[in-house]
C-alpha positions as CSV (number, residue, x, y, z in Angstrom):
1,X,-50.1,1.6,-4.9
2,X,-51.4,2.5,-8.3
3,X,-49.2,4.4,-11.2
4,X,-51.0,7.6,-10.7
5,X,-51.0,7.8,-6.7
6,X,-47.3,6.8,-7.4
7,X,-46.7,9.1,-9.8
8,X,-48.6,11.8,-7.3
9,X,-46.1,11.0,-4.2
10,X,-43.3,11.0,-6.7
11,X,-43.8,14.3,-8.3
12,X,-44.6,15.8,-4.6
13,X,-41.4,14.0,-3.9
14,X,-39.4,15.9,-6.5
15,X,-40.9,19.5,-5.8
16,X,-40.2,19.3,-2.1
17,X,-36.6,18.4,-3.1
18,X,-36.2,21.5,-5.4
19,X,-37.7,23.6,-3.2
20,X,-35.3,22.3,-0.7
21,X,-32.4,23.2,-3.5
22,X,-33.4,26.2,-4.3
23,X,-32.9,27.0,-0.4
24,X,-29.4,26.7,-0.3
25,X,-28.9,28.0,-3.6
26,X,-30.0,31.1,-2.6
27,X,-26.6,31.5,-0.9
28,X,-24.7,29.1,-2.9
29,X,-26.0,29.8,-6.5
30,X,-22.7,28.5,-8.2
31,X,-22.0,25.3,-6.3
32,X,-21.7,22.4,-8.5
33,X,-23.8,19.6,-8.6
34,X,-22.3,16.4,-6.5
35,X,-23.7,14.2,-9.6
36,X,-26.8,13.5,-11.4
37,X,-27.8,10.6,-8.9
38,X,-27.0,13.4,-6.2
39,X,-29.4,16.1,-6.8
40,X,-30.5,17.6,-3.0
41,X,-28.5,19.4,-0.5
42,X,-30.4,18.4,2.2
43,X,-30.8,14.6,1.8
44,X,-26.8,14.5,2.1
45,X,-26.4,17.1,4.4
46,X,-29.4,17.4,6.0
47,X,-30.2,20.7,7.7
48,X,-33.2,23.5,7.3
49,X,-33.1,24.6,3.4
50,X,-36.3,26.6,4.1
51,X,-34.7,28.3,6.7
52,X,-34.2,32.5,6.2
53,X,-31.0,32.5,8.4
54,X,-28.1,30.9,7.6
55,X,-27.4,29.8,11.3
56,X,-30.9,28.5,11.4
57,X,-30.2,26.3,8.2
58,X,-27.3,25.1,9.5
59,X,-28.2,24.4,12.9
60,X,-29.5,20.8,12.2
61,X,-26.6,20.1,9.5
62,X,-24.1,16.8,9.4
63,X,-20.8,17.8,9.7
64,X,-20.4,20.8,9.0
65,X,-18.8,20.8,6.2
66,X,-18.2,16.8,5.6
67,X,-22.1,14.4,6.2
68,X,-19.3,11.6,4.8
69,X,-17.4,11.5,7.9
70,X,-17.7,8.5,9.9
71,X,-19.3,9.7,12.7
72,X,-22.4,10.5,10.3
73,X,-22.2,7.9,7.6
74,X,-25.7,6.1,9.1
75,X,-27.7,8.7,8.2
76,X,-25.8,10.0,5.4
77,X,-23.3,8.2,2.9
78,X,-24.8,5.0,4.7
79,X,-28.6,5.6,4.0
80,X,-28.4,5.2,-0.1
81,X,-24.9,3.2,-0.2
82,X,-25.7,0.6,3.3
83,X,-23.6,-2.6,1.5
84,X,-20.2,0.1,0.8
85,X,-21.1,1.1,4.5
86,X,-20.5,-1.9,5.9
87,X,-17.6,-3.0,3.5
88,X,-16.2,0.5,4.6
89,X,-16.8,-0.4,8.3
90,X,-14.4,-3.7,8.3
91,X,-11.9,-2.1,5.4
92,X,-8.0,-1.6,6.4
93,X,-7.8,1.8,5.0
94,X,-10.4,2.5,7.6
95,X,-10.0,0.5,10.6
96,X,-6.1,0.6,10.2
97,X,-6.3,-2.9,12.0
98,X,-3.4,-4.5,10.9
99,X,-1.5,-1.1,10.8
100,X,-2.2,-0.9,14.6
101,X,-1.3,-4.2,15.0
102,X,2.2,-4.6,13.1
103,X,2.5,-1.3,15.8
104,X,2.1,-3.2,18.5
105,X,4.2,-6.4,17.3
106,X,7.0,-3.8,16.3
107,X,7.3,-1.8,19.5
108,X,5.1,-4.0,22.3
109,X,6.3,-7.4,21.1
110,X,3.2,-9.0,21.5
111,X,-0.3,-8.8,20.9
112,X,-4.0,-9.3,22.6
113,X,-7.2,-8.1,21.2
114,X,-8.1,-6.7,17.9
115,X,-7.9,-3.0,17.9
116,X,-9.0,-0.2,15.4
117,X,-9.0,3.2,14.9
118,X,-12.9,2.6,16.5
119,X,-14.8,-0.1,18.4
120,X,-16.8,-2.4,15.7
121,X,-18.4,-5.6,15.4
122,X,-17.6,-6.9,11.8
123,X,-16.5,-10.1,10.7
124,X,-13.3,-12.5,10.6
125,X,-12.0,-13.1,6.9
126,X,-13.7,-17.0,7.8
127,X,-16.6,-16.1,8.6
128,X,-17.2,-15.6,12.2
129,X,-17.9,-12.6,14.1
130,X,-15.4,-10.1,15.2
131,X,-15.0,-7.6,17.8
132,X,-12.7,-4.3,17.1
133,X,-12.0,-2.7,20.4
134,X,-11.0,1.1,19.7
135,X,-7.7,1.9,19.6
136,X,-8.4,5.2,22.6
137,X,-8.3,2.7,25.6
138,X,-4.5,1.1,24.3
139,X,-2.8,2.4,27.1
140,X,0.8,1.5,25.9
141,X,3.7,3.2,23.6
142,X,2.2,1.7,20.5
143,X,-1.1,3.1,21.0
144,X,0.5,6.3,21.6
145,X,2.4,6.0,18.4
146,X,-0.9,5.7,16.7
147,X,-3.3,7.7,17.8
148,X,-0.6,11.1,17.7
149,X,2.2,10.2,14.9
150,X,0.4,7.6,12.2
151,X,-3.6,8.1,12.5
152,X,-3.5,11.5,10.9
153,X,-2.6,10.0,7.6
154,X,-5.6,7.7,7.4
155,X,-9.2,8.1,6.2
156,X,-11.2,7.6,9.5
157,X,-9.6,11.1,9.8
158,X,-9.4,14.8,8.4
159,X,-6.1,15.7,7.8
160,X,-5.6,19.4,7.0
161,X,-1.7,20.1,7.5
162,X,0.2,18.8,5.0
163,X,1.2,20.1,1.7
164,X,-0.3,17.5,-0.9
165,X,-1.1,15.1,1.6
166,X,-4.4,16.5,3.2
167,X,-7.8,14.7,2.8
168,X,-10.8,14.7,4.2
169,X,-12.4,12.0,6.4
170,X,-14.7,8.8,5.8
171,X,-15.6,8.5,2.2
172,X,-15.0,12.2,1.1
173,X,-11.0,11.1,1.3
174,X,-11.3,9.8,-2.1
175,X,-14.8,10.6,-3.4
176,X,-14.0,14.7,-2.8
177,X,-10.4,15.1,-2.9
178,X,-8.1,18.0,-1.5
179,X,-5.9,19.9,-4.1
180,X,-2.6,20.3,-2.8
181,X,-3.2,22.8,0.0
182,X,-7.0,21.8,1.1
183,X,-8.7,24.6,-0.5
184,X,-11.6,25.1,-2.8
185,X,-11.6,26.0,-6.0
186,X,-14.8,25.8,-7.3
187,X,-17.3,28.4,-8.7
188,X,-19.1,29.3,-5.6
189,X,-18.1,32.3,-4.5
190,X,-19.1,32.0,-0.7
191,X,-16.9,29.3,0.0
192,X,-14.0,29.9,-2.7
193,X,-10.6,29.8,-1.7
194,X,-11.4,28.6,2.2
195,X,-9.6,25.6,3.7
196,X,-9.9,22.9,4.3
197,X,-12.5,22.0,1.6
198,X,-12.7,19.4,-1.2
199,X,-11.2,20.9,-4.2
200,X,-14.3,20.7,-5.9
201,X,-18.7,20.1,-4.7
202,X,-18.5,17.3,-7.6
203,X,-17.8,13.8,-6.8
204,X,-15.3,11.4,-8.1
205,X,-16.5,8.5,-8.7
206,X,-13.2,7.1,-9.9
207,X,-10.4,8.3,-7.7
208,X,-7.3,9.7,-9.8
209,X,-4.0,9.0,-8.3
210,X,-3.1,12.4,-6.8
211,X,-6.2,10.4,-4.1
212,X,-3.7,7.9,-3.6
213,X,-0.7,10.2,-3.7
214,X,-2.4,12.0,-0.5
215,X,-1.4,8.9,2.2
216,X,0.9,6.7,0.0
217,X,3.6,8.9,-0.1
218,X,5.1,8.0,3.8
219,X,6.0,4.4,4.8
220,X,6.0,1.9,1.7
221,X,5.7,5.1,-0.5
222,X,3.9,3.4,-2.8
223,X,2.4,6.2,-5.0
224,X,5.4,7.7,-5.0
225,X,7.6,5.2,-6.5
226,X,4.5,4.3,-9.3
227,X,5.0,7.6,-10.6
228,X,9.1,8.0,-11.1
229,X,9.4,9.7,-7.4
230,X,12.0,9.2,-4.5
231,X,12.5,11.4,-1.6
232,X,15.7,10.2,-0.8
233,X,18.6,11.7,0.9
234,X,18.4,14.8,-0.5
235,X,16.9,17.4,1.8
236,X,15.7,20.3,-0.5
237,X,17.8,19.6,-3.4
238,X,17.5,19.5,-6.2
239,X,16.0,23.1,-6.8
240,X,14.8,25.2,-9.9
241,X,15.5,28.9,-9.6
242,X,17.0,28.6,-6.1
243,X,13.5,26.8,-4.9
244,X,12.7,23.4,-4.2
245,X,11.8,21.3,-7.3
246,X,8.9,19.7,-6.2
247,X,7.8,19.6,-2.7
248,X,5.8,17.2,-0.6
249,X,4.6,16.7,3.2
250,X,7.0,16.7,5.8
251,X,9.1,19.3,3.3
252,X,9.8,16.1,1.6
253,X,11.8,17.1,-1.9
254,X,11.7,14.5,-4.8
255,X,13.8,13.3,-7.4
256,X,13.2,11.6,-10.4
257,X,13.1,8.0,-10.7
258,X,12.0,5.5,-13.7
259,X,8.5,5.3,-13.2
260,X,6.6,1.9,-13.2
261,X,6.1,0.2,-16.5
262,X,2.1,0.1,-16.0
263,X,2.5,4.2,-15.2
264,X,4.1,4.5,-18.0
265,X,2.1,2.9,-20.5
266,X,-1.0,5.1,-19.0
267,X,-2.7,3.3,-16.6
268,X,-3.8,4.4,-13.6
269,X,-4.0,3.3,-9.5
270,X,-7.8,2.3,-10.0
271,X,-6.8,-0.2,-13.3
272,X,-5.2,-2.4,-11.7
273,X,-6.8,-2.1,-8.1
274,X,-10.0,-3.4,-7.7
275,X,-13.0,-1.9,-5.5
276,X,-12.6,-4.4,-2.9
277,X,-8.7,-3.7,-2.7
278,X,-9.4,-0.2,-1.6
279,X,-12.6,-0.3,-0.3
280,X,-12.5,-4.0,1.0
281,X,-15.1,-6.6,0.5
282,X,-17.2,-6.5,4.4
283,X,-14.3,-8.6,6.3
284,X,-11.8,-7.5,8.8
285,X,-8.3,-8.9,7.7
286,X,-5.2,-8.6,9.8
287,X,-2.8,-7.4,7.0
288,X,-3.3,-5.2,3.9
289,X,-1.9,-8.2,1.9
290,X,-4.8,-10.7,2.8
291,X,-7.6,-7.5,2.2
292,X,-5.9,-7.1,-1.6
293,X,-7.1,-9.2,-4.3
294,X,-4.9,-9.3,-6.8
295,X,-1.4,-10.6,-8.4
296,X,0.7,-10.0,-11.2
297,X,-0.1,-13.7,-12.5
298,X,-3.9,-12.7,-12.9
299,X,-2.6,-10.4,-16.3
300,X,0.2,-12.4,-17.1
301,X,0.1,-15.7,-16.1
302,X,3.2,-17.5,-14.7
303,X,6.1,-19.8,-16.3
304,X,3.6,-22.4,-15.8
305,X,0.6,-21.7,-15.2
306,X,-2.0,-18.8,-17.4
307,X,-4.3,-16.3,-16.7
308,X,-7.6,-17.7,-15.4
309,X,-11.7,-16.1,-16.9
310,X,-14.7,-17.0,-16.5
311,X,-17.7,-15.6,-19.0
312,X,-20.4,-13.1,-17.1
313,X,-24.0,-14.8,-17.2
314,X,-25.9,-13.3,-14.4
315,X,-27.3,-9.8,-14.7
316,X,-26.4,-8.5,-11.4
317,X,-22.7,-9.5,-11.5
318,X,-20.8,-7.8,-9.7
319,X,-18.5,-6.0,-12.7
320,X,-21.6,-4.9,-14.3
321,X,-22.5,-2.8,-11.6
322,X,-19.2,-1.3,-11.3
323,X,-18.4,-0.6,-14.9
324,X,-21.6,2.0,-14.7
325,X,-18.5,4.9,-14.0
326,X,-16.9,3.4,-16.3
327,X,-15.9,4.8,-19.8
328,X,-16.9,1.8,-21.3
329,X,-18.0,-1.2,-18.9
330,X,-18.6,-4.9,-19.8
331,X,-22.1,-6.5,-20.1
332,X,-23.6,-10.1,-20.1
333,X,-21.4,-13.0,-21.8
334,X,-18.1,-10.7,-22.1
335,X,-15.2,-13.4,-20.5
336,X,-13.9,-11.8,-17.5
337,X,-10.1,-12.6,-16.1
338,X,-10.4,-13.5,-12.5
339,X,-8.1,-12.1,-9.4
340,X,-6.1,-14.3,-7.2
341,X,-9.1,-14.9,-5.1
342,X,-11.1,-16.1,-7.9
343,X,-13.8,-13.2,-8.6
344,X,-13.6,-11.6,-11.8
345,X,-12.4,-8.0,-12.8
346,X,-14.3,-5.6,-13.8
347,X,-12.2,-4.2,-16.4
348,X,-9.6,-7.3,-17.7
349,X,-11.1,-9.5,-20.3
350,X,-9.8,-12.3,-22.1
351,X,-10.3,-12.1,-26.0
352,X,-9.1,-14.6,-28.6
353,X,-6.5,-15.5,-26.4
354,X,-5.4,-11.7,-24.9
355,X,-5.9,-10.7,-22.1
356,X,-6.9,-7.0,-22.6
357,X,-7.2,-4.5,-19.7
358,X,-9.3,-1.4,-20.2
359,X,-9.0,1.8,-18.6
360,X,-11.9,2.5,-16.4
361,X,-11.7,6.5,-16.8
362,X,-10.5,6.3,-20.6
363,X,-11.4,3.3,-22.0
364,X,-7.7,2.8,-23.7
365,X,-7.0,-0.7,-24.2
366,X,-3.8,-2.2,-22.8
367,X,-2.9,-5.6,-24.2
368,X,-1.1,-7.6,-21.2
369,X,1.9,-9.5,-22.3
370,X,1.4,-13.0,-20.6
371,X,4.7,-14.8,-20.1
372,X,3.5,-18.7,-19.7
373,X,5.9,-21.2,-21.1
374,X,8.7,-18.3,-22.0
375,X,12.0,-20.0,-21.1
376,X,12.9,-16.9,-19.0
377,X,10.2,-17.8,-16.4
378,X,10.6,-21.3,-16.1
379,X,14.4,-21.5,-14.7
380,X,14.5,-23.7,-12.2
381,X,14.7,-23.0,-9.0
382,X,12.9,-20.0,-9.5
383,X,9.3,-21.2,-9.1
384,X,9.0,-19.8,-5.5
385,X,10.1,-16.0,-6.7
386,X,7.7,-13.3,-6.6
387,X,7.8,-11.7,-9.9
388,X,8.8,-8.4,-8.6
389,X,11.7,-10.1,-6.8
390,X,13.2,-9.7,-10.1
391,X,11.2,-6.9,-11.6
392,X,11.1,-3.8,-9.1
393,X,13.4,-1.3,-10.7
394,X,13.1,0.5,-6.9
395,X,12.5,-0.2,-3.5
396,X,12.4,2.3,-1.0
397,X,14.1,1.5,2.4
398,X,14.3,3.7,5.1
399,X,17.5,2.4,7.0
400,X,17.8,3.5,11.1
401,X,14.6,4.8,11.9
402,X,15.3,6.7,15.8
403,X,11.9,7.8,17.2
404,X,11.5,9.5,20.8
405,X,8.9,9.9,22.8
406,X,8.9,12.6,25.3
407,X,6.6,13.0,27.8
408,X,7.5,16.6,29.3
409,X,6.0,17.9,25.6
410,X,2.4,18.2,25.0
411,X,1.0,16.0,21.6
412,X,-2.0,16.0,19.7
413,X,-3.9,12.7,19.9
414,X,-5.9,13.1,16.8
415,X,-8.2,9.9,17.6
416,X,-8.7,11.6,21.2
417,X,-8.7,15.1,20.0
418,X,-6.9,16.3,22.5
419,X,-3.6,17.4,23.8
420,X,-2.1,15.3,26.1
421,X,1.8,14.7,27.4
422,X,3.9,12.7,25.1
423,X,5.1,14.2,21.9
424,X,7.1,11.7,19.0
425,X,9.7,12.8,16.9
426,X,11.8,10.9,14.2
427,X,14.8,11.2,12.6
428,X,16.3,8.5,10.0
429,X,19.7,7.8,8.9
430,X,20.1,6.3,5.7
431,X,17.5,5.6,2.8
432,X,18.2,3.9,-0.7
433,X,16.0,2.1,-3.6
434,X,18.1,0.1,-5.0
435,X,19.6,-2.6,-4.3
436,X,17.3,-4.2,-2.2
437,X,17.2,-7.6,0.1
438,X,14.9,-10.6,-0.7
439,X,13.8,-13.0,2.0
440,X,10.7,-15.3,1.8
441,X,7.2,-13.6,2.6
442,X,3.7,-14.7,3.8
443,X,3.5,-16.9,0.9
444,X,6.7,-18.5,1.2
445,X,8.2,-17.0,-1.8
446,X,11.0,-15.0,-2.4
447,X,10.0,-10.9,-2.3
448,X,12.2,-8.1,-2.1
449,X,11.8,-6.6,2.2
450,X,12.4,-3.3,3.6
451,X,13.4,-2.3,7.6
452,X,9.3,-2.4,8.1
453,X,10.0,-1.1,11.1
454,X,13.8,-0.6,12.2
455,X,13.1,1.3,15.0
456,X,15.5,2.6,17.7
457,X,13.1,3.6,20.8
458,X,14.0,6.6,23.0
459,X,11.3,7.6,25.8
460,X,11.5,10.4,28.6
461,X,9.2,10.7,30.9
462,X,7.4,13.3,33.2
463,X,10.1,13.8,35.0
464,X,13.1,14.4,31.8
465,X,14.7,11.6,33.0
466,X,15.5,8.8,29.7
467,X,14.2,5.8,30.6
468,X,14.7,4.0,27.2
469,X,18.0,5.2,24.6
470,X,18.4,4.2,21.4
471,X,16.6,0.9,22.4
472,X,15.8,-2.0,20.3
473,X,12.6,-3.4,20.8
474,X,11.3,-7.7,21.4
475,X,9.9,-9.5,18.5
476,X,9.1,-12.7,18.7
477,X,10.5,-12.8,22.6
478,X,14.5,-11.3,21.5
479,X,15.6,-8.0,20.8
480,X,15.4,-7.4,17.3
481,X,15.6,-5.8,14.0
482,X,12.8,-6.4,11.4
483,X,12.0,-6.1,7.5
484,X,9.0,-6.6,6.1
485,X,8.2,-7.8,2.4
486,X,7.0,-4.9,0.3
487,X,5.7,-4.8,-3.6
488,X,7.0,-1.4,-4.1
489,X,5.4,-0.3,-7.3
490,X,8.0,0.5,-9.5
491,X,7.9,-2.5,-11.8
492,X,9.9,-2.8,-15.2
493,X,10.7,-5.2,-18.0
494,X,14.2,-4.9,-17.5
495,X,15.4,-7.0,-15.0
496,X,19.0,-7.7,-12.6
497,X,21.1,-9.4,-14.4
498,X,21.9,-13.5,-13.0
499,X,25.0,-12.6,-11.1
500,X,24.0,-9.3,-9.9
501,X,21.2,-11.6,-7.1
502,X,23.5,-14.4,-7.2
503,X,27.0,-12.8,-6.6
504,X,26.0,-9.3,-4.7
505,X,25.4,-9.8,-0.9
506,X,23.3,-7.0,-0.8
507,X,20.5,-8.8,-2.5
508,X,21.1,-11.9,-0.1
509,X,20.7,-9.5,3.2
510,X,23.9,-8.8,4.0
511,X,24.2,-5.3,3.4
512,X,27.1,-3.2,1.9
513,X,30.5,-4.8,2.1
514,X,33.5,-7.0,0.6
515,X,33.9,-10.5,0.6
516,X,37.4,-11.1,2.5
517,X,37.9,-15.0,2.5
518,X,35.1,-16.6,3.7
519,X,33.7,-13.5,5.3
520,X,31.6,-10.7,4.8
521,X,33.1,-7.5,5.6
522,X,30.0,-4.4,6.4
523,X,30.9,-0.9,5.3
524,X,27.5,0.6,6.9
525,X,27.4,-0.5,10.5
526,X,24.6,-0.5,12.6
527,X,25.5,1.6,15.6
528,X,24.1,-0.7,17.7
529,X,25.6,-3.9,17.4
530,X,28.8,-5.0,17.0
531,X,29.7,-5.4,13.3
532,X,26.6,-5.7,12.2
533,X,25.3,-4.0,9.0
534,X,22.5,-1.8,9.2
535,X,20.8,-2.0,5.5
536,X,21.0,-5.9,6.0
537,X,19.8,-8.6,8.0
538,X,22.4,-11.5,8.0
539,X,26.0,-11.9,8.7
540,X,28.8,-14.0,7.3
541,X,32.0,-14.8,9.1
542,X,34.5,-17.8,8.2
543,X,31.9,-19.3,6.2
544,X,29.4,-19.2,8.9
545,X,25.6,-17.9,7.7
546,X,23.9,-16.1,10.9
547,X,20.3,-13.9,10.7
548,X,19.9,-11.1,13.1
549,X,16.8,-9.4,12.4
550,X,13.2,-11.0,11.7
551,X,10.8,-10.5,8.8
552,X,7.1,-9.6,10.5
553,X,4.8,-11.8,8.1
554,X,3.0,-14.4,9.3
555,X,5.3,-18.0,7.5
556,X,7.7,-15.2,6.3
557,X,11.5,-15.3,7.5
558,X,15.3,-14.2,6.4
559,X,16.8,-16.8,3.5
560,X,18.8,-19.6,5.6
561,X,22.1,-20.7,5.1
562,X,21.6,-23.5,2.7
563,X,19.5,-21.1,0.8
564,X,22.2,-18.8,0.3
565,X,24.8,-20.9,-0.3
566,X,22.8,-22.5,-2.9
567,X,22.5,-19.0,-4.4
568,X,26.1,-18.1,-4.4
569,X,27.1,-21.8,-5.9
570,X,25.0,-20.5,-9.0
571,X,27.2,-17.9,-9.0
572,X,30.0,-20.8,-10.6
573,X,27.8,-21.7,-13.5
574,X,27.7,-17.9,-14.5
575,X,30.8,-17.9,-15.4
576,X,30.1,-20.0,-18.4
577,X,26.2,-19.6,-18.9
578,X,25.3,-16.0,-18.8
579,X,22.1,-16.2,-20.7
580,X,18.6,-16.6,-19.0
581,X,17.5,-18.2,-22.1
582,X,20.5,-21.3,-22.3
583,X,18.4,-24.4,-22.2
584,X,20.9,-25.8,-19.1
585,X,18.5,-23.6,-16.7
586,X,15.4,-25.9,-17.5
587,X,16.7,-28.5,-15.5
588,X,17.6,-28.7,-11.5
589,X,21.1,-28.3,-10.6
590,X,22.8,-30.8,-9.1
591,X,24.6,-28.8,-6.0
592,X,26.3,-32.0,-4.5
593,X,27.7,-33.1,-7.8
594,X,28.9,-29.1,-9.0
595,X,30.9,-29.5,-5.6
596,X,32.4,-32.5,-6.6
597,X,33.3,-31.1,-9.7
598,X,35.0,-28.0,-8.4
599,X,36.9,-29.8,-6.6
600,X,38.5,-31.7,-9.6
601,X,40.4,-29.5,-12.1
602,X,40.8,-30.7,-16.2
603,X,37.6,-32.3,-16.4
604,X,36.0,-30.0,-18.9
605,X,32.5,-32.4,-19.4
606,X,32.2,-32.0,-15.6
607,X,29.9,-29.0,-14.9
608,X,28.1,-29.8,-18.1
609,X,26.8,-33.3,-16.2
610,X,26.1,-31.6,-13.0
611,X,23.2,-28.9,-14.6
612,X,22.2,-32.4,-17.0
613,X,22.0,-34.5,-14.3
614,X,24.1,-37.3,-16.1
């Protein structure tokens, strides 16, 4: 094709499209502009903009109101955009794969298939193909859990109903947020003020966190806890003026917290969180934790080991393309720190030694303190910690979680759309953030957990009769409870002090309580066991260690009883050494010969050999 037929067809091109425009803005003069790479109605929404009629112009439309819904994302989102389709297409957030399938661990016991919120073929995180069978032909409990009490929250989906919570569906949940009660709020007047619409016609190409706020506020609550939130046992106090404070879904009232230390020196969800964190990278992962990217130890190193770059050299690198909706975004030769799986950030460099992160919608620059070689993080023994074992200010735990299910009560099956018998309800007993219990996680290292999910079953069926009370269900073939490990999002540079994780049994798992002897005496009991504590996970009786409950990571499980009695014989050198920084936590302890020496009064060199090693 020569320039001038090209330039023709491409002026022709243009005129059509702004005839097209000026179509619908004859009715919607004062709608704003998506973007400047966005410029016609109808290639997004399709539709008849020639049309006289508004029913005839919309007749032929995607969506409605939403082309970005999944249903239409082929011919719309998908048509401009196909590699973010088809990362979308395998993506947790979407898919809710491993949501589904810690459902159906949790409350089935078991597991066969891959299922999703809809039937896909994608790809194993290896490599090889994949088939998602949709989550509307699980014909058990969990699958009704799913589809009519969690899918609401999740992106596949509009949700509409709750205050500051609502999004809309497919890639609209975080390129066109909701304000806090789904309406518009733009300038055109013909659609103004109706619900449920994006808050705004433009798009966000960097998703603030009031985006994340909207579904990370239930379960781990996540965005909750980054900002210096907690909707804890508090019902609708505090108020202001005889009103609730500040409200959330589920007439959820919070209380202030300390925020987290990366909140609070101004960064945001998105500076941290890569693309393929939130919008995944094309494979289908079973957990949220394999899907994410990245670690505290790509910013700050650890005790032994620094922060890893790698200098940009080819001109479609990924971060270049990504740092185009950026306030300012690298280029060719800038050194790039890499995530935990080894690709590089888009917005973390590594200059004369720093390692600088730069906010993608500001452009501040935040200079990240990295902590290789301080004394502090090379104790030893604590080389298998995660770092927020000892620096999560918070973590939220949601203690005796009862759900029912009741089958003489109609329920909405929002992946069905439909009503249909069975309605869940769910009351909780107890919730706290601090302190918290560690156990060892899918990496094998010490995390803080939370009851992920302590759940106490109760179904009634057609007929009103209970055929399940207060029932524990099987993991792992026995009737148990479970935790799960959690990065809660409320980091801080303070830290517990030494004897607080090596002296209080709540950090070990054993809930609130007394030592008495060589036991453990609970103060919150779980109502359905015999003495057992129901914000912990382990027991202790006449010097006896015993786990009761499960932690639902793959290689993940409760500390064992030489674990914690290695912890609490710490506790002895405490007494003397109270200081993270005293030189005598360099070197392994010698638990056999501390033993020995406890047992021998008046030798005052004793302990001193027995953290030496002499």
């Amino acid at each position: 094709m020569t320039l001038a037929v090209a330039a023709v067809l491409g002026g022709a091109w243009y005129a059509d499209r702004s005839r097209k425009r000026a179509g619908c803005r004859s009715c919607h003069a004062q709608l704003e502009d998506v973007s400047p790479n966005h410029s016609g109605c109808v290639s997004c929404h399709a539709g008849t903009a020639a049309a006289t009629s508004k029913e005839v112009a919309h007749e032929q439309m995607l969506g409605p109101r939403n082309p970005a819904q999944p249903q239409y994302w082929q011919d719309s989102c998908g048509r401009c955009h196909p590699f973010q389709l088809r990362r979308m297409q395998a993506n947790l957030m979407f898919t809710n794969s491993g949501f589904i399938r810690n459902i159906r661990l949790t409350w089935e016991g078991g597991e066969q298939g891959v299922y999703a919120t809809a039937g896909a073929d994608t790809f194993a995180a290896d490599g090889t193909p994949l088939h998602l069978l949709p989550v509307a032909s699980l014909d058990n409990l969990a699958g009704e859990l799913y589809r009519k009490y969690c899918s609401l929250c999740h992106v596949g989906i509009e949700s509409r109903q709750s205050w500051r919570a609502s999004h809309a569906a497919g890639c609209a949940a975080c390129h066109f947020p909701f304000n806090a009660d789904a309406t518009y709020q733009g300038r055109d007047l013909t659609v103004r003020g109706k619900w449920p619409y994006s808050a705004s016609h433009r798009m966000e190409a960097l998703p603030g966190d009031d985006v994340c706020l909207h579904c990370h506020n239930r379960s781990g609550r996540i965005a909750l806890s980054y900002r210096g939130w907690n909707d804890g046992n508090n019902g609708a106090v505090p108020v202001r003026q005889a009103f609730p404070a500040n409200m959330i879904s589920g007439g959820r009232n919070i209380s202030h917290i300390q925020a987290d230390i990366h909140q609070r020196r101004g960064m945001e969800c998105i500076d941290c969180h890569t693309s393929r964190d939130v919008m995944g990278d094309g494979y289908a992962y079973g957990n949220m934790y394999q899907q994410t990217e990245i670690s505290c130890e790509d910013c700050h190193g650890s005790g032994a080991e620094a922060p890893r770059h790698k200098v940009l050299r080819r001109e479609h690198a990924a971060p270049l393309r990504e740092g185009r909706s950026y306030r300012r975004g690298a280029v060719n030769g800038d050194v790039m720190v890499l995530t935990a799986k080894g690709r590089p950030y888009s917005n973390v460099y590594y200059r004369d030694g720093r390692v600088v992160l730069v906010g993608k919608r500001d452009g501040r620059e935040h200079i990240s303190k990295v902590i290789t070689g301080s004394a502090v993080h090379r104790i030893a023994g604590h080389g298998r910690l995660e770092c927020y074992a000892c620096h999560s200010a918070a973590v939220p735990q949601c203690f005796g979680c009862h759900t029912s299910y009741d089958k003489t009560r109609l329920g909405i099956d929002f992946i069905r759309n439909e009503m249909t018998p069975g309605r869940f309800a769910e009351r909780e007993d107890y919730r706290r953030v601090y302190p918290f219990p560690l156990a060892l996680d899918q990496r094998g290292k010490i995390a803080p957990v939370t009851p992920g999910c302590q759940t106490f079953v109760t179904v009634v069926d057609e007929t009103g009769t209970t055929v399940r009370r207060e029932d524990v269900s099987r993991f792992r073939a026995k009737k148990q409870l479970r935790f799960a490990p959690i990065y809660s999002h409320n980091s801080s540079t303070a830290v517990p002090g030494c004897s607080e994780c090596h002296a209080n049994p709540q950090f070990l798992g054993f809930g609130q309580g007394g030592m008495r002897g060589r036991s453990i005496e609970v103060t919150l009991l779980c109502e359905q066991g015999d003495d057992l504590p129901l914000d912990g996970y382990m027991v202790m009786r006449a010097g006896r260690i015993k786990s009761f409950a499960a932690v639902v990571r793959e290689h993940s499980r409760p500390l064992n009883a030489a674990e914690v009695r290695r912890v609490l014989a710490v506790n002895q050198c405490l007494v003397c050494h109270d200081d993270a920084k005293d030189p005598v936590y360099q070197r392994p302890l010698d638990y056999a010969r501390l033993d020995a020496c406890l047992r021998r009064a008046g030798d005052d060199g004793c302990q001193r050999r027995a953290v030496s090693g002499d």
